[in-house]
N, C-alpha and C positions, 0 to 999 in steps of 0.2 A: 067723084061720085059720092054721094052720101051714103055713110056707114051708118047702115041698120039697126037700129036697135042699140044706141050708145047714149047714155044720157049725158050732154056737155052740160056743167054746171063753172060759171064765172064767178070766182071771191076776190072780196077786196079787203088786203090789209093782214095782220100777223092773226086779228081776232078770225077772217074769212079761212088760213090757213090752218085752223085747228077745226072749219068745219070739212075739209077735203078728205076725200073721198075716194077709192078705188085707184086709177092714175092719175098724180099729181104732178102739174107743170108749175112750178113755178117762179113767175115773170118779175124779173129787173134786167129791165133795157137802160136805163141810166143808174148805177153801170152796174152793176154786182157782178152779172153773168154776162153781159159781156168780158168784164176782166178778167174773169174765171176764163174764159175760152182763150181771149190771146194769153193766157197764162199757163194753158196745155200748149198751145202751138208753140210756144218758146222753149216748151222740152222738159217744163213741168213733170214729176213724177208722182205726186200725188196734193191734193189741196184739200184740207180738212175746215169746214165752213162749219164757226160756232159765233153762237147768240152771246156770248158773254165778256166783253173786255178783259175783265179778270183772268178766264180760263184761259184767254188770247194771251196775257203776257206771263201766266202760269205755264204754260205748252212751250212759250221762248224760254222763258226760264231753264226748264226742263232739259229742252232741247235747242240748244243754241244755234244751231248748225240753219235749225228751220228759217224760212223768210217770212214776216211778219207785211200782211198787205190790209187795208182796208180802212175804215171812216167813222167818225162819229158826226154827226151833224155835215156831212160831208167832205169833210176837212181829214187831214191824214195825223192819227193821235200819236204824243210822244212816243217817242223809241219805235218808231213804226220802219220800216226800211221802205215801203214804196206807202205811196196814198190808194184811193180807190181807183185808180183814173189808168184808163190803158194807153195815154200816151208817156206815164210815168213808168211803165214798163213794155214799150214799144221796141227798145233795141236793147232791153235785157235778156242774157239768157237764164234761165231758169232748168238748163239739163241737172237731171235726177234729184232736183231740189225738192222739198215738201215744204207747201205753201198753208200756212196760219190764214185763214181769208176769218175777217170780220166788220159787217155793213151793218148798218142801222136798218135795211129792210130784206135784201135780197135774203142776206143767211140767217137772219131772224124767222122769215119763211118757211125755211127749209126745217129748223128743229123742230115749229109749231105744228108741222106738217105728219106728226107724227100717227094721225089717226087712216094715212093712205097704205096701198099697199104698195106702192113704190112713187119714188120721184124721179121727176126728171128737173132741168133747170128749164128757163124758157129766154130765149132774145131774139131779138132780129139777125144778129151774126150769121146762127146756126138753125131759123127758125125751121129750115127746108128738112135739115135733117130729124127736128121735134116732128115735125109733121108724119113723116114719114117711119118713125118710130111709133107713133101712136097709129096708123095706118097697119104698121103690123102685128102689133099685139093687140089693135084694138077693141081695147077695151071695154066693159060695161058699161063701167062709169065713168068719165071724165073730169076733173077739175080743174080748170084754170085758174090759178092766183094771181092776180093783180097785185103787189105787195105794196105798190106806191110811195109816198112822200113819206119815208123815216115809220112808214109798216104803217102807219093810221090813217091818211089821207088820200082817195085816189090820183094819180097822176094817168094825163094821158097818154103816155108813151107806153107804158104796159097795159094799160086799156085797148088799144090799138092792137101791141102783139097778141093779145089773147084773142081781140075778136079776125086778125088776120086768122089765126090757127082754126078758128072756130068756121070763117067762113071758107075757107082751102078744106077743111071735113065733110062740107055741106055743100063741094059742088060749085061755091061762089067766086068770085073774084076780089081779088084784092087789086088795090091802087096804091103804090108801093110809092109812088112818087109825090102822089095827093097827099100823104099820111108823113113824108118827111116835109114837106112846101108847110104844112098845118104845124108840122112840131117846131122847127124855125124859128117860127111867131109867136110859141107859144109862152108861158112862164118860163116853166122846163128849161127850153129850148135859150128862152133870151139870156138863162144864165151863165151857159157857155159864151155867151160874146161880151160879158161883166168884167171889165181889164181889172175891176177892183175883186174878184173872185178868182184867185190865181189858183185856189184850189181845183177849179173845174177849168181846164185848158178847153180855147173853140173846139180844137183837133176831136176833143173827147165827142165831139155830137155826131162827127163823121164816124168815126172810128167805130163808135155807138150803133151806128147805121147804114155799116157797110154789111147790104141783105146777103145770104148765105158764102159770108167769107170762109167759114169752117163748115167742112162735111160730118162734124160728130156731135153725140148728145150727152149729157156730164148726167149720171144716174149716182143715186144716194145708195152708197152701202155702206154698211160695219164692216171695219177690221177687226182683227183678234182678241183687240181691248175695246172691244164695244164702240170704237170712233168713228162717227160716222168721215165720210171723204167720198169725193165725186171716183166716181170712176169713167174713162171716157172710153165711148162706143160710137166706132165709126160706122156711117151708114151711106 
């Protein structure tokens, strides 16, 4: 059923993420937040998502103990211990580890995102549970971010998950099967099957697109020195 009186507004990219507004989802299905999620389910105890390289091997520095995950150009950067990619941590465990996450678009999103009154992350993973999250506190405002190709360029895979979200608010249906068949074929998609792209494993498109494999949603808070870090809420 359609929620009453909510404005859905869709942004694209890190510049659409500084225009967001009220509750803020925001989408990387290849992969940010996806790894962010099998990286709670692995036992994860907290994962602190920043825009800055520097900060990322400043925070190891620091604290050496943390695990350093995440991409530049999609590729996994020196001294990094896993890449972006959740089949590079598919049978890791991560109990009470605190994870360093740094992408080129997903956690870029997440700092610019600074003018909402809360975040959530957005994927196909745990989309049931964004849904259903935004269904309860529903909101005035909504804003979906597409964060796309490296934060600047749209991609269709978080195109997709926003408008799945948008249209499961509004009563519609989704074709979950139509919208993996399309991504497949698509750029995106054909980069996972590039055997000369060993950064992006095939696994990762499934893995990517396995629809509500986690029942929780990774919301943005400060800790006690001001950092932000997901915190996960099951629903």
């Amino acid at each position: 059923m359609f929620l009453i009186g909510m404005d859905i507004q869709i942004f694209h990219g890190i510049e659409g993420a500084k225009q967001a507004r009220g509750l803020a989802v925001v989408i990387d299905v290849f992969r940010a937040f996806s790894v962010a999620c099998y990286a709670y389910a692995a036992g994860a105890e907290k994962i602190i998502p920043v825009a800055d390289l520097d900060l990322a091997y400043a925070l190891k520095k620091q604290y050496p103990e943390y695990v350093l995950i995440g991409e530049r150009h999609a590729k996994k950067p020196e001294g990094f211990d896993y890449g972006n990619s959740p089949v590079d941590i598919e049978r890791v465990s991560f109990d009470k580890k605190t994870i360093i996450h740094t992408t080129s678009a997903g956690t870029q999103g997440i700092i610019n995102a600074s003018g909402a009154d809360e975040i959530i992350t957005g994927a196909f993973v745990n989309i049931g549970a964004v849904i259903r999250y935004i269904k309860l506190y529903s909101p005035q405002t909504l804003s979906l971010i597409c964060t796309g190709l490296y934060g600047v360029q749209p991609d269709e895979e978080d195109d997709f998950c926003a408008q799945y979200i948008k249209n499961s608010l509004e009563g519609k249906t989704n074709d979950f099967a139509a919208i993996v068949s399309h991504l497949r074929h698509s750029k995106a998609g054909l980069d996972f099957y590039d055997e000369t792209k060993t950064w992006k494993p095939e696994r990762d498109f499934d893995l990517c697109l396995s629809l509500n494999k986690f029942n929780f949603v990774l919301k943005a808070e400060r800790d006690a020195a001001d950092m932000i870090y997901f915190k996960k809420i099951y629903l």
